[in-house]
PDB file of N, CA, C and O in Angstrom:
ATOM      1  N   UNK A   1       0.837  -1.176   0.000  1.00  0.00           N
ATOM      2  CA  UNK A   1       0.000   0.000   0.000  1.00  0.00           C
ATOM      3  C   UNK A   1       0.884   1.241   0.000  1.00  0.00           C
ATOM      4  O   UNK A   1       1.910   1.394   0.662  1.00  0.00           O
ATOM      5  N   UNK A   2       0.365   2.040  -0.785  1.00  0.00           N
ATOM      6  CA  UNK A   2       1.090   3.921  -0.862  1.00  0.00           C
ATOM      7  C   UNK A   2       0.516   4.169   0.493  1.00  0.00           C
ATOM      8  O   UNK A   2      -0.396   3.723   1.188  1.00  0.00           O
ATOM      9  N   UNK A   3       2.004   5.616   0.604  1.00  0.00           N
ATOM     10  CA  UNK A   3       1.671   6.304   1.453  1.00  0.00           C
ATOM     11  C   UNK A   3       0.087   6.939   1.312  1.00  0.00           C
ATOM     12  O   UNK A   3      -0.750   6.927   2.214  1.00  0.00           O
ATOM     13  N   UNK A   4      -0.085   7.465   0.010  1.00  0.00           N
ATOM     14  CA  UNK A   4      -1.397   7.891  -0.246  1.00  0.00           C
ATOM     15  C   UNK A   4      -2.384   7.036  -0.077  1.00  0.00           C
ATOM     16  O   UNK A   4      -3.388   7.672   0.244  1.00  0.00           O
ATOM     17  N   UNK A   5      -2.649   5.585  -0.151  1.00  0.00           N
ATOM     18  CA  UNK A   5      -3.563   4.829   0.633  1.00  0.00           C
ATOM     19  C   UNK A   5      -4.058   4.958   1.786  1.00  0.00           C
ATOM     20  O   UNK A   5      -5.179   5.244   2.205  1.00  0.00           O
ATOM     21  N   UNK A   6      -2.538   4.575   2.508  1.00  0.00           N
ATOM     22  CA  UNK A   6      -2.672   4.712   4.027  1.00  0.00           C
ATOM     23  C   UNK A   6      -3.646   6.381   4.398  1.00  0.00           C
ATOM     24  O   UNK A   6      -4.673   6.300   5.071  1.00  0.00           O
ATOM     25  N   UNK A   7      -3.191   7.686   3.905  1.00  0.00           N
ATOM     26  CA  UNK A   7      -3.552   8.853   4.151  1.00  0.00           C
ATOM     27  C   UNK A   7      -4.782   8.744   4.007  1.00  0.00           C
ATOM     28  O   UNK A   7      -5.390   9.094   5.019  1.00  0.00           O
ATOM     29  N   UNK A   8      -5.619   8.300   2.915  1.00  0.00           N
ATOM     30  CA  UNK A   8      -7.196   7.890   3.084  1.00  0.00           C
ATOM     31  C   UNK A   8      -7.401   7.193   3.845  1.00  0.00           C
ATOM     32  O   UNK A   8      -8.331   7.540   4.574  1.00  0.00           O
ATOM     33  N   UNK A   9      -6.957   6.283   4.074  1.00  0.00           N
ATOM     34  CA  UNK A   9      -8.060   5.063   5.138  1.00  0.00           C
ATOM     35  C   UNK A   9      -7.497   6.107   6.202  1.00  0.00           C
ATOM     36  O   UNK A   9      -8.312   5.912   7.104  1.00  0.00           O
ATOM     37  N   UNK A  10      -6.811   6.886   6.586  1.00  0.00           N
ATOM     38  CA  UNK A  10      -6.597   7.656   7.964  1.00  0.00           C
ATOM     39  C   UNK A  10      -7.548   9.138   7.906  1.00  0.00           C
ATOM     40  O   UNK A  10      -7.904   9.737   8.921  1.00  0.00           O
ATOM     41  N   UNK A  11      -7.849   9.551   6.566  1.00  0.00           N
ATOM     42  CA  UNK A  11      -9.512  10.178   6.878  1.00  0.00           C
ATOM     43  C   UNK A  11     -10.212   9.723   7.098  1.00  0.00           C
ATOM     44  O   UNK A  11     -10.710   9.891   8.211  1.00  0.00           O
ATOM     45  N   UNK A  12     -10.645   8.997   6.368  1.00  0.00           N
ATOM     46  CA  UNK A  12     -11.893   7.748   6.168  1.00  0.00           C
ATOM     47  C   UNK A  12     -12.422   7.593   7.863  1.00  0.00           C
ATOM     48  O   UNK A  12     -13.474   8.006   8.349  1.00  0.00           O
ATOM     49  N   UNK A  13     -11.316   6.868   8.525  1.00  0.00           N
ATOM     50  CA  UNK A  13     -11.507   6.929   9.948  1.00  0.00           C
ATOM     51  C   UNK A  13     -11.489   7.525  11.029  1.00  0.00           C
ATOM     52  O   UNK A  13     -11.646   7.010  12.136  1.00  0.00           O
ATOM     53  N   UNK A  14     -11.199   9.226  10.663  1.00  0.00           N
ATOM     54  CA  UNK A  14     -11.766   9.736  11.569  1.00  0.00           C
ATOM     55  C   UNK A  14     -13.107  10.509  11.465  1.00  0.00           C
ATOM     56  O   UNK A  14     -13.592  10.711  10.351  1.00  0.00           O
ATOM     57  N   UNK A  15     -13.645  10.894  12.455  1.00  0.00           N
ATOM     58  CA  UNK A  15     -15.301  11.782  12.323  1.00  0.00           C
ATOM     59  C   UNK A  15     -15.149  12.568  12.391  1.00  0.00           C
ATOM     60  O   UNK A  15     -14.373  13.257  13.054  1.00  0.00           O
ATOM     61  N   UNK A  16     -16.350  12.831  11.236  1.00  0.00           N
ATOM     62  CA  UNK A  16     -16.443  14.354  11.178  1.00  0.00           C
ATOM     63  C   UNK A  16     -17.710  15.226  11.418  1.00  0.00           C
ATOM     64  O   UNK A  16     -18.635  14.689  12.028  1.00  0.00           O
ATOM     65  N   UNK A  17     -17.761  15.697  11.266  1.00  0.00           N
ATOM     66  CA  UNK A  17     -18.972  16.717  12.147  1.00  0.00           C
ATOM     67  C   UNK A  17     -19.876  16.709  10.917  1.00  0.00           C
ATOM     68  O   UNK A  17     -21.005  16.321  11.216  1.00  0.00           O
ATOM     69  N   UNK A  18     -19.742  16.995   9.715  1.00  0.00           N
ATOM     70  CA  UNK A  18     -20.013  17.327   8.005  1.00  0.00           C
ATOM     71  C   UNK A  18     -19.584  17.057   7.076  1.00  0.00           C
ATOM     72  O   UNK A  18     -18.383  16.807   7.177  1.00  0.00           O
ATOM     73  N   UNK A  19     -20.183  16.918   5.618  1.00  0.00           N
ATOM     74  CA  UNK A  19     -19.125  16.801   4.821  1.00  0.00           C
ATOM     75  C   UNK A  19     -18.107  18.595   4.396  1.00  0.00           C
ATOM     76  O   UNK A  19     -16.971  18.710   3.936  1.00  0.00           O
ATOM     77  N   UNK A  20     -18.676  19.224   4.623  1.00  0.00           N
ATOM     78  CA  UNK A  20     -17.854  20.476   4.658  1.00  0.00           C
ATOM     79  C   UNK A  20     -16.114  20.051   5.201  1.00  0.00           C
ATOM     80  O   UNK A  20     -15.238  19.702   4.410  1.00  0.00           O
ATOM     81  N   UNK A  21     -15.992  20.138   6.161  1.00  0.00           N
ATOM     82  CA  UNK A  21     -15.031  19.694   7.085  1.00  0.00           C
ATOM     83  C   UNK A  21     -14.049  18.728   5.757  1.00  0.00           C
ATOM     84  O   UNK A  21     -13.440  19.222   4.808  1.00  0.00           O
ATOM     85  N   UNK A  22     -14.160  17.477   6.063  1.00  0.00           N
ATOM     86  CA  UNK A  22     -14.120  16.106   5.800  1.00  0.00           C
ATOM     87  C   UNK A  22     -13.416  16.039   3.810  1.00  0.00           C
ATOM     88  O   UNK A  22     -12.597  15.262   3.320  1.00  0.00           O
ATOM     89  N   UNK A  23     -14.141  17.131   3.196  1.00  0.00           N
ATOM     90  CA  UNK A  23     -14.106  17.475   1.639  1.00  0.00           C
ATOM     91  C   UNK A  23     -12.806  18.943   2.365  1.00  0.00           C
ATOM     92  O   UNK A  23     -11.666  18.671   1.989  1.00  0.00           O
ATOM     93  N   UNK A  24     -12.836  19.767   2.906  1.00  0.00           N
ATOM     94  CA  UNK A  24     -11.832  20.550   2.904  1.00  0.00           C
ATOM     95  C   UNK A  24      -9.957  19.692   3.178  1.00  0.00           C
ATOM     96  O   UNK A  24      -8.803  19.817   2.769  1.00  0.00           O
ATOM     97  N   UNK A  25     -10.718  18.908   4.070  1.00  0.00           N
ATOM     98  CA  UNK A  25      -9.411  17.989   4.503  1.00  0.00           C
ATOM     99  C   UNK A  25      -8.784  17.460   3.535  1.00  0.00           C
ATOM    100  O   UNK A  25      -7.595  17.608   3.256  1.00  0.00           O
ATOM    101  N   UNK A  26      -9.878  16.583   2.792  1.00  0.00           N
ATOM    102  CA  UNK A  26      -9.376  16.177   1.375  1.00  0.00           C
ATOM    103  C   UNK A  26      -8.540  16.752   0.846  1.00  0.00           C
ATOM    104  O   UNK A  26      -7.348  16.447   0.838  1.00  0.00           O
ATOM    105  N   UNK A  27      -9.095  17.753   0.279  1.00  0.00           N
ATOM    106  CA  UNK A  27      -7.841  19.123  -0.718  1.00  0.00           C
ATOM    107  C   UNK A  27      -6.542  19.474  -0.249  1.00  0.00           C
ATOM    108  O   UNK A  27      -5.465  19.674  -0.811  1.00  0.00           O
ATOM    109  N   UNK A  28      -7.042  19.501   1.261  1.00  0.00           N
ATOM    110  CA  UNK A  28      -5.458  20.157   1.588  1.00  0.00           C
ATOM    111  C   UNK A  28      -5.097  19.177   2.190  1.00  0.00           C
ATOM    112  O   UNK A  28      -5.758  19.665   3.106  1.00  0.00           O
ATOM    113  N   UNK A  29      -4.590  18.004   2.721  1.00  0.00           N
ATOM    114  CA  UNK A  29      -4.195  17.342   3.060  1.00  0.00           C
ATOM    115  C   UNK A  29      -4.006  15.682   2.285  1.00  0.00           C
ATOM    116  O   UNK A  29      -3.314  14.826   2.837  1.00  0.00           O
ATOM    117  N   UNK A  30      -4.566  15.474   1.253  1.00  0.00           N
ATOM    118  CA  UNK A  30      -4.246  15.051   0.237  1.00  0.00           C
ATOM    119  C   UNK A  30      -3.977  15.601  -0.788  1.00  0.00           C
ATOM    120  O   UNK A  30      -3.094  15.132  -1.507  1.00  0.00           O
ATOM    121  N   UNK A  31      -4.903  17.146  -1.260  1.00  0.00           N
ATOM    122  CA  UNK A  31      -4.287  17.316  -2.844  1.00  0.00           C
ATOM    123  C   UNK A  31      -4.987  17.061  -3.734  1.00  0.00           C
ATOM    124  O   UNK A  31      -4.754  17.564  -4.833  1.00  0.00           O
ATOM    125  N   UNK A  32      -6.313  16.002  -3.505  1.00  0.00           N
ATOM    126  CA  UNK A  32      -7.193  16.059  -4.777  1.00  0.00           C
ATOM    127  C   UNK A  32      -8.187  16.055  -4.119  1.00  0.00           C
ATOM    128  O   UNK A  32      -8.454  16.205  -2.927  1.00  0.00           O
ATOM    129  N   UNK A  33      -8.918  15.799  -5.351  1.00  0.00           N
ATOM    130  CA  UNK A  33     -10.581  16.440  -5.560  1.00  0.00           C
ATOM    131  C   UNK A  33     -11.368  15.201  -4.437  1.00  0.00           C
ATOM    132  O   UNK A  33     -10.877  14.077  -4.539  1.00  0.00           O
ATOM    133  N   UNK A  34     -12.397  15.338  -3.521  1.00  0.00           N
ATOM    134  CA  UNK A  34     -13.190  14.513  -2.867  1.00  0.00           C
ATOM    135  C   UNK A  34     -13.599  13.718  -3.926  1.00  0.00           C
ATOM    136  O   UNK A  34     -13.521  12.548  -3.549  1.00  0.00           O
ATOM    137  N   UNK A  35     -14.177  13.814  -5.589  1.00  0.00           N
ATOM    138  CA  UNK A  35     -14.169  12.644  -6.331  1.00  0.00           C
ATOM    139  C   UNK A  35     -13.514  11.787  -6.653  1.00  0.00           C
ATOM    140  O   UNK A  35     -13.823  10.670  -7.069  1.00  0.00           O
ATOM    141  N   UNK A  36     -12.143  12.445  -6.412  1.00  0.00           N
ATOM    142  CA  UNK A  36     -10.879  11.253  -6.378  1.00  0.00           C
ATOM    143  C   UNK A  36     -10.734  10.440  -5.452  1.00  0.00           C
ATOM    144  O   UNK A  36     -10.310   9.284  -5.465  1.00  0.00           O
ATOM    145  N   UNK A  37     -11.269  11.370  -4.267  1.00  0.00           N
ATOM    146  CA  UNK A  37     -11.040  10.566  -3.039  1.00  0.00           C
ATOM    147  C   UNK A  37     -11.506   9.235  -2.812  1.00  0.00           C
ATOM    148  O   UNK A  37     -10.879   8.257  -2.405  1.00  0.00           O
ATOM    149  N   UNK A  38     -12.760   9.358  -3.153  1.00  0.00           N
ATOM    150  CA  UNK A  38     -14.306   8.503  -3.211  1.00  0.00           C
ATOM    151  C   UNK A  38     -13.279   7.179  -4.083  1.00  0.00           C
ATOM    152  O   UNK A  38     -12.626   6.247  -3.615  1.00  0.00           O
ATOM    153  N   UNK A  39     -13.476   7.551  -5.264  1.00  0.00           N
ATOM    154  CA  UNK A  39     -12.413   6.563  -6.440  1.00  0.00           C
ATOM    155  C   UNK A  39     -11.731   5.938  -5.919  1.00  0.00           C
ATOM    156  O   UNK A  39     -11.866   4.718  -6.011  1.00  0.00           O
ATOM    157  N   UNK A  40     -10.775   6.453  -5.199  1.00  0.00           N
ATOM    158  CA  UNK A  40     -10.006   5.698  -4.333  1.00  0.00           C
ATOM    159  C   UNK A  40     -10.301   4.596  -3.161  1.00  0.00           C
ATOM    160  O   UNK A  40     -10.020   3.401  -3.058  1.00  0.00           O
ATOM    161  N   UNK A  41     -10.777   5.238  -2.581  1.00  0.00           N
ATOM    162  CA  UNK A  41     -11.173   4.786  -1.292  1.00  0.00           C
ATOM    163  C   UNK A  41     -11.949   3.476  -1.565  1.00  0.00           C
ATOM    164  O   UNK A  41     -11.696   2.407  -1.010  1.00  0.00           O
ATOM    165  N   UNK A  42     -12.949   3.683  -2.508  1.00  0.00           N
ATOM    166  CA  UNK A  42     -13.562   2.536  -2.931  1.00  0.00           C
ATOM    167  C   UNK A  42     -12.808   1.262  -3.343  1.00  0.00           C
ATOM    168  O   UNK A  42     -13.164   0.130  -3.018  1.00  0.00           O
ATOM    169  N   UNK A  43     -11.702   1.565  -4.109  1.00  0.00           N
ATOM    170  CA  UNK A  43     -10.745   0.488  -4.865  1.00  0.00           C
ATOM    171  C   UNK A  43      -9.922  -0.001  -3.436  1.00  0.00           C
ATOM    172  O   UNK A  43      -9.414  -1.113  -3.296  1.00  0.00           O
ATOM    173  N   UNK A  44      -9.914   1.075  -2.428  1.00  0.00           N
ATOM    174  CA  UNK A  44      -9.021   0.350  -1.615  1.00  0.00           C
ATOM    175  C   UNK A  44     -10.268  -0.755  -0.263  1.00  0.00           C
ATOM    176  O   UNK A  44      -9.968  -1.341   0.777  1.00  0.00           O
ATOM    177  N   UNK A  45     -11.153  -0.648  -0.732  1.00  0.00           N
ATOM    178  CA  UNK A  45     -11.862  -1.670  -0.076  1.00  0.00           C
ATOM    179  C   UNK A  45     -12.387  -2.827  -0.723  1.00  0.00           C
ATOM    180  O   UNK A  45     -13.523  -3.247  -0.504  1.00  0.00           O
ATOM    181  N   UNK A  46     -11.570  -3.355  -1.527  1.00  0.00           N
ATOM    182  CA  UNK A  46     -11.469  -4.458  -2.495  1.00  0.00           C
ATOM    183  C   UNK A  46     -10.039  -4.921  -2.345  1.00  0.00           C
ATOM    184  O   UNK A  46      -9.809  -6.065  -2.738  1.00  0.00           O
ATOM    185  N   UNK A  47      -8.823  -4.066  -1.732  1.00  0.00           N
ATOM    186  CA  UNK A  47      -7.667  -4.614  -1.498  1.00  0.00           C
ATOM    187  C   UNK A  47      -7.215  -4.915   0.084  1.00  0.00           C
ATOM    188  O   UNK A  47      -7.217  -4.188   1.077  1.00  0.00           O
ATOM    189  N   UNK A  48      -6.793  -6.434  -0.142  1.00  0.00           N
ATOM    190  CA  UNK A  48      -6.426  -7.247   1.176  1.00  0.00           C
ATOM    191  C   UNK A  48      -5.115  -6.439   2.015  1.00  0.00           C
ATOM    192  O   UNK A  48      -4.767  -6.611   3.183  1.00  0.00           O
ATOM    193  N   UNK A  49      -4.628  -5.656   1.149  1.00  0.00           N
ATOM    194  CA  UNK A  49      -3.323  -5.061   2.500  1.00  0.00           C
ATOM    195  C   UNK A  49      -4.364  -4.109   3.062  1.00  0.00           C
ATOM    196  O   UNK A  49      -4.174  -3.815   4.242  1.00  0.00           O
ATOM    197  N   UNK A  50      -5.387  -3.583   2.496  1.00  0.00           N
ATOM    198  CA  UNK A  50      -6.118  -1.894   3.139  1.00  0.00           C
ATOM    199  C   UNK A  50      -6.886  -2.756   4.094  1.00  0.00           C
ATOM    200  O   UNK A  50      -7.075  -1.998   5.045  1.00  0.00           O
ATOM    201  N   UNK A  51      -7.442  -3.919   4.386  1.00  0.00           N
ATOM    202  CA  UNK A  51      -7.901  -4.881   5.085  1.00  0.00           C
ATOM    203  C   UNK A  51      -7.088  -4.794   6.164  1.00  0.00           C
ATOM    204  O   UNK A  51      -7.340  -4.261   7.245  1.00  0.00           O
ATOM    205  N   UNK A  52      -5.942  -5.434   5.763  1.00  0.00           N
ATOM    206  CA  UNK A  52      -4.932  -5.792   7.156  1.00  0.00           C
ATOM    207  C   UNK A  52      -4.202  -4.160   7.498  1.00  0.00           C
ATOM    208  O   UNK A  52      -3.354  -3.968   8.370  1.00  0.00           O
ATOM    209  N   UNK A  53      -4.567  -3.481   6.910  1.00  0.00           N
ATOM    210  CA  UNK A  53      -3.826  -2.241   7.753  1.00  0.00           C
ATOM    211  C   UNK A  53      -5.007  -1.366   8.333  1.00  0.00           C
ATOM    212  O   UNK A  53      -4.800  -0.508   9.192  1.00  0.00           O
ATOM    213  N   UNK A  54      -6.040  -1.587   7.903  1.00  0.00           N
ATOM    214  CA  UNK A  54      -7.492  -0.258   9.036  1.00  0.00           C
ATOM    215  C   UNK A  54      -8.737  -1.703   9.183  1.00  0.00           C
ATOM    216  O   UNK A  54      -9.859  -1.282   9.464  1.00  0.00           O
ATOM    217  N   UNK A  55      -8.667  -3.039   9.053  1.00  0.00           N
ATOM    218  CA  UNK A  55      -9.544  -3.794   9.265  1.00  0.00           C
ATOM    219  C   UNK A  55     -11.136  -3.503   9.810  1.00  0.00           C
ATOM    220  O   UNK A  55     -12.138  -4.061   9.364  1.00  0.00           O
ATOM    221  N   UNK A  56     -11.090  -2.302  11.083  1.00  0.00           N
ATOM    222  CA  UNK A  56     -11.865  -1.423  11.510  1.00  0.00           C
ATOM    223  C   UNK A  56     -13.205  -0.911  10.287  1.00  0.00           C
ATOM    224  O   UNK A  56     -14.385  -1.146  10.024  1.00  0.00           O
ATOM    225  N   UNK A  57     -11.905   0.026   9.774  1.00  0.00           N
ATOM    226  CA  UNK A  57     -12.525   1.124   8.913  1.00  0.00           C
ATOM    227  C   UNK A  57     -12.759   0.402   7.386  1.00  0.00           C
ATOM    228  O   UNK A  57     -13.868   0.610   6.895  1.00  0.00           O
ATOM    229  N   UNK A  58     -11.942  -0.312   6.705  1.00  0.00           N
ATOM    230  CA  UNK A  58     -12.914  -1.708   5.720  1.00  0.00           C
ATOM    231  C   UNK A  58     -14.092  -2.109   6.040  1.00  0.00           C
ATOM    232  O   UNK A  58     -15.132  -1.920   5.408  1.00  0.00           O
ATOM    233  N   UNK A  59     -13.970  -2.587   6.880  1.00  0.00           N
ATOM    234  CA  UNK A  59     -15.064  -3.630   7.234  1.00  0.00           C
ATOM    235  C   UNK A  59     -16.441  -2.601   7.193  1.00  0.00           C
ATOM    236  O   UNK A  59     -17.390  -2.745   6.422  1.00  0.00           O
ATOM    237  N   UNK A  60     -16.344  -1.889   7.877  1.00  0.00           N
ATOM    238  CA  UNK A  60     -17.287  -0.418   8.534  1.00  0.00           C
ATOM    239  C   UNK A  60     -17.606  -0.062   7.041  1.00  0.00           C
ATOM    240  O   UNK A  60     -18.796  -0.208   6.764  1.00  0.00           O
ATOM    241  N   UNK A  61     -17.015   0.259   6.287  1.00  0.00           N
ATOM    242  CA  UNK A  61     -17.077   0.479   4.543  1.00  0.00           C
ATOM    243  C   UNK A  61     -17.760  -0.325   3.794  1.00  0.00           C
ATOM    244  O   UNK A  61     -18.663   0.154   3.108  1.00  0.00           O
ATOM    245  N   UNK A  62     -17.510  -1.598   3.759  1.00  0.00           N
ATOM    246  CA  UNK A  62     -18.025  -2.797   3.012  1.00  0.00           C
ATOM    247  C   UNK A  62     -19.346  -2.477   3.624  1.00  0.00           C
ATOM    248  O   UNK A  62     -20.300  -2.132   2.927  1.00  0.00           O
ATOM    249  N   UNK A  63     -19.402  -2.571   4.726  1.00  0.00           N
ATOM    250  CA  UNK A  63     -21.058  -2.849   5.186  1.00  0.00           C
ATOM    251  C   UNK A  63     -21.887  -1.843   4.339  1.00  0.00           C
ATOM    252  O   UNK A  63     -22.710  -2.207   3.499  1.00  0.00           O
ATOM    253  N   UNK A  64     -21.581  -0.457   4.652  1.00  0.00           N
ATOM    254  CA  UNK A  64     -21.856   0.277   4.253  1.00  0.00           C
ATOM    255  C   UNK A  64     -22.352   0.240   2.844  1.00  0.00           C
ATOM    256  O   UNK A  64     -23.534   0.336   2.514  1.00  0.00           O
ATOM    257  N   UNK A  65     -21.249   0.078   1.984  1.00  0.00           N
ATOM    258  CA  UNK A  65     -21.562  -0.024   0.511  1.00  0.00           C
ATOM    259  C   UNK A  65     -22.179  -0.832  -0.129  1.00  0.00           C
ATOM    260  O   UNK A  65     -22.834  -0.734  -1.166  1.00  0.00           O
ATOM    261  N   UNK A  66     -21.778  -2.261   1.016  1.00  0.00           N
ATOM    262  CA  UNK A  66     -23.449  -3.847   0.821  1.00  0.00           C
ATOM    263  C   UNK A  66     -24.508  -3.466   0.792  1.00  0.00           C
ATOM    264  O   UNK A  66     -25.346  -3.815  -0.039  1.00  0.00           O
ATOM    265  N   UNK A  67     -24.752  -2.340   2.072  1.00  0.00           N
ATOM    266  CA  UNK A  67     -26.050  -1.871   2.134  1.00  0.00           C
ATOM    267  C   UNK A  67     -26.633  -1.239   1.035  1.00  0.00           C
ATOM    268  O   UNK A  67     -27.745  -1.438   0.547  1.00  0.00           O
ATOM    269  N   UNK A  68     -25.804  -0.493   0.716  1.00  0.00           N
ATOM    270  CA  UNK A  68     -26.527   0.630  -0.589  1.00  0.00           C
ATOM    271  C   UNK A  68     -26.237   0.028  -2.102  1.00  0.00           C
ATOM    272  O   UNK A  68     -26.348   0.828  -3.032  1.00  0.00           O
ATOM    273  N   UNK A  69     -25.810  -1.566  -2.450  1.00  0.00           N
ATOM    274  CA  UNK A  69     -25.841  -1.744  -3.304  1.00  0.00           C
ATOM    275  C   UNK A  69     -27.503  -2.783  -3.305  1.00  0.00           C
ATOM    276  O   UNK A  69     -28.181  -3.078  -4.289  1.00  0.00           O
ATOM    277  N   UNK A  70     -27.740  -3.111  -1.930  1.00  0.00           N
ATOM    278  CA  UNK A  70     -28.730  -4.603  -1.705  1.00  0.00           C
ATOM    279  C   UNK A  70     -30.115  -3.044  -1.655  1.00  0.00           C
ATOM    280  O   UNK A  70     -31.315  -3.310  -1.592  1.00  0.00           O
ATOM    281  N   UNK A  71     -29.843  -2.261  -1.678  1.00  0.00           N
ATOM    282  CA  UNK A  71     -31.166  -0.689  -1.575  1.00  0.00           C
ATOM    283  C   UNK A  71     -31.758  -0.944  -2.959  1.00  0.00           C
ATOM    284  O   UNK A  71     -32.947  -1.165  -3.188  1.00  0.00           O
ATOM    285  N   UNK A  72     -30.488  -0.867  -4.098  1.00  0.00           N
ATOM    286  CA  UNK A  72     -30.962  -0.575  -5.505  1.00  0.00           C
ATOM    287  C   UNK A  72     -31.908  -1.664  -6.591  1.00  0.00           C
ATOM    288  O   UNK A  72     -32.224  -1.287  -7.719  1.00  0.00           O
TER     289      UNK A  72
END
């Protein structure tokens, strides 16, 4: 995993009050666009090292995204 992996799953897991907040962090503390972010983040919850390094915050994700794919 990139350093830039790791730096998402280490937003990803913390809370935020809004997406205001959370999308500013993005920019300046990664550098791209919250649509990139998303892009990302998604691909990294399909990969087994982003598993074994935030297991927490995967798992918490998957559910999440099970849910809103079993909605449609």
């Amino acid at each position: 995993m990139s350093a830039r992996d790791e730096a998402v799953l280490a937003v990803e897991s913390r809370s935020w009050s809004g997406p205001g907040p959370k999308e500013r962090a993005i920019r300046e503390q990664l550098g791209i666009s919250p649509t990139r972010y998303y892009q990302l983040l998604n691909a990294l919850l399909d990969d087994p090292r982003a598993l074994a390094h935030a297991p927490v915050t995967v798992n918490r994700l998957r559910r999440v995204r099970d849910a809103r794919r079993a909605r449609r």
